[in-house]
C-alpha positions as CSV (number, residue, x, y, z in Angstrom):
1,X,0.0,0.0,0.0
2,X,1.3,3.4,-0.8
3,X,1.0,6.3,1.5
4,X,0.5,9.7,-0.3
5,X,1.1,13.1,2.3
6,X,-0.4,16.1,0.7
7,X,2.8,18.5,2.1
8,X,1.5,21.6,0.6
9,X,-1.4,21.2,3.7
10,X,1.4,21.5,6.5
11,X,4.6,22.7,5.0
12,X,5.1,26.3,4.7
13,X,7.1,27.5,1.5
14,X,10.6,30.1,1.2
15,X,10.3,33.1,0.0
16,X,12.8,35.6,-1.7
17,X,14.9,37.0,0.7
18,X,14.3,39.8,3.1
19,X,15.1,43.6,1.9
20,X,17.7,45.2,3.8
21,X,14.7,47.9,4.4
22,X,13.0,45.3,6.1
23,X,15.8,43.8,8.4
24,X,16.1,47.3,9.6
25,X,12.6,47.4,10.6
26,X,12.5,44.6,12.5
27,X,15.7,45.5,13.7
28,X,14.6,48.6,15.2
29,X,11.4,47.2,16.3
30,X,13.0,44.7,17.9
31,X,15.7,47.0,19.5
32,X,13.1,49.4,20.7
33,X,11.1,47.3,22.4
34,X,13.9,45.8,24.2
35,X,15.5,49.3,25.2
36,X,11.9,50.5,26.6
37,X,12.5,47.3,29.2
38,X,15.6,47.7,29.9
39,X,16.4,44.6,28.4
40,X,20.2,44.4,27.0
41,X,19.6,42.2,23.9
42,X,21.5,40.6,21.1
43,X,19.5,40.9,18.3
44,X,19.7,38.5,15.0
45,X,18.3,39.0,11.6
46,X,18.8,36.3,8.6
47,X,17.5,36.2,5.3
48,X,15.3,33.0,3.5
49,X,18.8,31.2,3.4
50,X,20.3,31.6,7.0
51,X,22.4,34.8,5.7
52,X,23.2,37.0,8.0
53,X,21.5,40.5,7.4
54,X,22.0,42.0,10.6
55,X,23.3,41.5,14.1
56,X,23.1,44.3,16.8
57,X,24.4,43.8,20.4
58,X,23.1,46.5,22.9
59,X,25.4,48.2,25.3
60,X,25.8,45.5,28.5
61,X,24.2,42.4,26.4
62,X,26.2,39.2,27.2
63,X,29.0,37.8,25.0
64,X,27.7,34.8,24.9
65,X,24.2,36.1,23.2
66,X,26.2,36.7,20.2
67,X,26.6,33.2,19.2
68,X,22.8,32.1,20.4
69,X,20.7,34.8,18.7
70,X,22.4,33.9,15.5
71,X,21.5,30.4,15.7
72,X,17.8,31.3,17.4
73,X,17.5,33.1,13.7
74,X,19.0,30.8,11.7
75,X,17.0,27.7,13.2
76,X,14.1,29.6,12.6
77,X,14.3,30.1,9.1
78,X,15.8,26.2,8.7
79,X,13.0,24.8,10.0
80,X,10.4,27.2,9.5
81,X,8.9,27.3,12.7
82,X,9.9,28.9,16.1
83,X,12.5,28.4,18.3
84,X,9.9,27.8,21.5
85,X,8.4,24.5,19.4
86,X,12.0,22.6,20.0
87,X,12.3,23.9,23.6
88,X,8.7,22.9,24.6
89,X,9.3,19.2,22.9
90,X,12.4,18.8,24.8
91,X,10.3,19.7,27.9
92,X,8.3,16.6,27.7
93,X,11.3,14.2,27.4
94,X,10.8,11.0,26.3
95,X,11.8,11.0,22.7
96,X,11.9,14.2,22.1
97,X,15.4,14.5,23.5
98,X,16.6,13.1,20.4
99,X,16.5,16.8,19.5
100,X,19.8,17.5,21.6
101,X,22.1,15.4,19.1
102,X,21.5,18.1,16.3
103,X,24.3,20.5,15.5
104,X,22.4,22.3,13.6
105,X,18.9,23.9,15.9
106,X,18.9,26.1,18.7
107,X,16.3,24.9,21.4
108,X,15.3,28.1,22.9
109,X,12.7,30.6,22.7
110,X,13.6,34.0,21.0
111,X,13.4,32.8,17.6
112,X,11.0,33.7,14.6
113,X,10.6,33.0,10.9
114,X,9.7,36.1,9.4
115,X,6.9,35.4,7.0
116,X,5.1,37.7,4.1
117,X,2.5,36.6,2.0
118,X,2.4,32.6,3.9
119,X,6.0,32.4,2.9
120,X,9.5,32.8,5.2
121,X,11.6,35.3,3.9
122,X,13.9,35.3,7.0
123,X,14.5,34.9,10.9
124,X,15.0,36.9,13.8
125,X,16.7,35.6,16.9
126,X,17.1,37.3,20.7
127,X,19.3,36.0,23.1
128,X,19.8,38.1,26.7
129,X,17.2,37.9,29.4
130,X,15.2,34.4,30.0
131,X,13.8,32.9,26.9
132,X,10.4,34.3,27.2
133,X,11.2,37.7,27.5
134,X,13.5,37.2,24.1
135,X,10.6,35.5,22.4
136,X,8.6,39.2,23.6
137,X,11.6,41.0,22.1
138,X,11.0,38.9,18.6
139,X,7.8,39.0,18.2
140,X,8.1,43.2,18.5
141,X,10.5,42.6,15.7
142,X,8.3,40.4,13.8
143,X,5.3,42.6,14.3
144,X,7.1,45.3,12.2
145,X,7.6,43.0,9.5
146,X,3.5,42.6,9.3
147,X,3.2,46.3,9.3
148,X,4.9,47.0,6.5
């Protein structure tokens, strides 16, 4: 018997790659959202093929956020989904820690595909207070993307 998946029902497309324009939207959006907080963030921006567009480290962010918002953006955009799906399936264990022996996905919250018309066109990733307060920081930047 031959199983057929209809992928086109679950699988969302790439796009053509974010503008420069647009990185510095959500850059900014991003950046002011963390600044109103008081929230020293790195902040990540990749186009629709893990390309860097943009990386911003406020004044007192953590070293080490360098690194992680880079590949909260990139694993984003790799496997079109966010960041928080990979941490919450490594919260319930089991199998799901399976997910730990990848190289190449960033199991945290603070990262985003950035999507325009149902199609990813890039990432964002945040990396410098707890996870949830990054994802915040994100979506801000995201939001901006929708906007324009």
């Amino acid at each position: 018997m031959e199983v057929t998946i209809d992928r086109a029902s679950f699988v969302v497309e790439y796009g053509s790659p974010l503008s420069l324009a647009d990185a510095k939207a959500v850059m900014q959006a991003a950046e002011e959202f963390a600044r109103e907080r008081g929230w020293p963030m790195v902040i990540a921006v990749v186009d629709s093929a893990c390309h860097l567009q943009l990386l911003q480290r406020m004044d007192q962010a953590q070293l080490g956020s360098i690194g992680v918002s880079r590949q909260k953006a990139e694993t984003a955009v790799a496997f079109r989904r966010p960041t928080a799906v990979f941490q919450d399936a490594l919260g319930q264990g089991g199998s799901h820690l399976r997910l730990l022996a990848m190289d190449n996905l960033m199991p945290l919250e603070g990262g985003l595909p950035l999507l325009r018309n149902g199609a990813v066109i890039g990432g964002i990733g945040v990396s410098g207070m707890q996870s949830d307060q990054d994802a915040q920081v994100a979506m801000a930047g995201a939001a901006a993307l929708r906007d324009r």
